[in-house]
N, C-alpha and C positions, 0 to 999 in steps of 0.2 A: 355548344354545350360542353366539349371537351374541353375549351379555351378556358370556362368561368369554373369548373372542376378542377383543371391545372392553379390557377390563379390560388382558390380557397386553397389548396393542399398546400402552397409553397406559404401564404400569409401562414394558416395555421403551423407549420413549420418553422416561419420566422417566431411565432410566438410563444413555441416550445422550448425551443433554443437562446434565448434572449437572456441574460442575467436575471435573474428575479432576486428581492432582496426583502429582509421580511426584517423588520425592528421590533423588538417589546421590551421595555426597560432596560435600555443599552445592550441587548444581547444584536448578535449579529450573525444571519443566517444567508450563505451566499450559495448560488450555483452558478460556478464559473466566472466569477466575480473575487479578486482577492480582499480580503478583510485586515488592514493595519491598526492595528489602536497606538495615535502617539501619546507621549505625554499628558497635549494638554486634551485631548478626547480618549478617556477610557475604555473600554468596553469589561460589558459585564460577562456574557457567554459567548463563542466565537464558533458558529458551527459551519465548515465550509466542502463542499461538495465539489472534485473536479475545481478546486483553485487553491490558493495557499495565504496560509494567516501570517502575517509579519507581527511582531509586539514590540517595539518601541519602546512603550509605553508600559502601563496597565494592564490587564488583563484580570479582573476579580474573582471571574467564574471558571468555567472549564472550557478546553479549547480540544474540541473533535476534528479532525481532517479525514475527509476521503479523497486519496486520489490525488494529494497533494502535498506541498510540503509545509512545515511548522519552522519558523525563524525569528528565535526569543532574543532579546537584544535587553529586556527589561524585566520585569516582574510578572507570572502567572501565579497568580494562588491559590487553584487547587488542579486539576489533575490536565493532561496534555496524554490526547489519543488521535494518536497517525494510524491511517490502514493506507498501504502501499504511495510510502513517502520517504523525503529525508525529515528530519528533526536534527536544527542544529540550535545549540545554545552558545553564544555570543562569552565572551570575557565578563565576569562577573552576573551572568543570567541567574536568577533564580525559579524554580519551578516546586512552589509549596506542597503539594502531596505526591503524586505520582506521573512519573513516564510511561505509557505504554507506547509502543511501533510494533504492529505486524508488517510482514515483508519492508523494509526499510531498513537505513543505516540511522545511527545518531553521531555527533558530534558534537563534541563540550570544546569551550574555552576554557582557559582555566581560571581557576575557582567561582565556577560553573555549580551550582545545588540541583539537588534533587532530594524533595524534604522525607518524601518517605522513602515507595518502592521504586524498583525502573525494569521494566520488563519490555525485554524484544525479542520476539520472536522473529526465525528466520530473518534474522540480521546481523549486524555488526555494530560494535560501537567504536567510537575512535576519541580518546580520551584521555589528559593528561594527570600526573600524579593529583594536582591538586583539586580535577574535580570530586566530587561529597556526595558520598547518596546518604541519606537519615536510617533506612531499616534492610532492606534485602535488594539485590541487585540476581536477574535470571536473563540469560542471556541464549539462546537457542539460536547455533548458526546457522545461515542462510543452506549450507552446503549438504545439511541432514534429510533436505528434504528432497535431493535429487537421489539418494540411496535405491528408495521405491520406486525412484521412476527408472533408474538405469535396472533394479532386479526385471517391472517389468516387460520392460524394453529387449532387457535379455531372452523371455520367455515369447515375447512377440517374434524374435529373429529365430530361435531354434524353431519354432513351431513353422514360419516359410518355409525355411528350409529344410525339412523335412517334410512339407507336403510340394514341394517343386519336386524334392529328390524323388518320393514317389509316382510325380506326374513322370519325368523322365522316364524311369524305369518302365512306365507301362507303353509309352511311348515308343519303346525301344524294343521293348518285347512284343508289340504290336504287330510286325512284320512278320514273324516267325508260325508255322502251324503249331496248333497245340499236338504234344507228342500224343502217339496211341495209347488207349490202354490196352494193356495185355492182361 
């Protein structure tokens, strides 16, 4: 009985874990699976889970990443969103409306676009004179967000250390009689 329980749990396992890949009108939906569109195969939306989207090619829609990274070498036209990736655009890449990356670097080639905005948060960009952003470019470094963690970091150490120093002290004063009162 334990043997065919063992068995189901690792199957059902293999089939959680397995790439699944979902198509509807050239859009392209992966987990753990990368997604390329070259030239002569376009893709229309590119949404990928824990893999990374290469573009060649094409790209008509929007191209979402978790977990992964984004590597434009050709045409996206309309918006590119990284959550905890790199984004690098290629020599001569174009990206028709906007860049977003949380936690992630980006990287342009040069004359490299970006039609409208380009926002990264807790990131860095790395990026030559000639590439173009179209409207606002916001940039939030990676390094802002360690501030909080080191204030409460701080507040974690004094507070140790001040309830050891107090375990000591009593510790210490342990041995001794309490005096009389008079």
């Amino acid at each position: 009985m334990k043997l065919r329980a063992l068995i189901f749990c690792l199957l059902m396992a293999t089939v959680a874990l397995a790439p699944m890949r979902a198509n509807a009108n050239d859009d392209a939906v992966q987990f753990g699976s990368d997604i390329t569109a070259s030239a002569d195969h376009p893709v229309h939306d590119a949404v990928c889970f824990f893999c990374d989207v290469r573009a060649d090619g094409e790209v008509t829609g929007d191209i979402v990443v978790f977990f992964g990274d984004v590597h434009i070498n050709g045409t996206a036209h309309r918006d590119v969103v990284n959550f905890f990736g790199r984004t690098q655009l290629d020599d001569g890449a174009v990206i028709g409306r906007d860049l977003v990356n949380f936690f992630g670097s980006v990287r342009a080639g040069q004359n490299a676009q970006v039609g409208r905005s380009m926002v990264i948060i807790f990131g860095n960009v790395h990026a030559p004179a000639s590439f173009s952003i179209g409207q606002d470019k916001f940039v939030m470094p990676g390094f802002l967000l360690l501030i909080p963690f080191l204030f409460f970091a701080l507040i974690i150490v004094v507070i140790v250390r001040a309830i050891r120093a107090w375990q000591w002290r009593r510790r210490m004063y342990a041995g001794y009689p309490v005096p009389p009162h008079l």
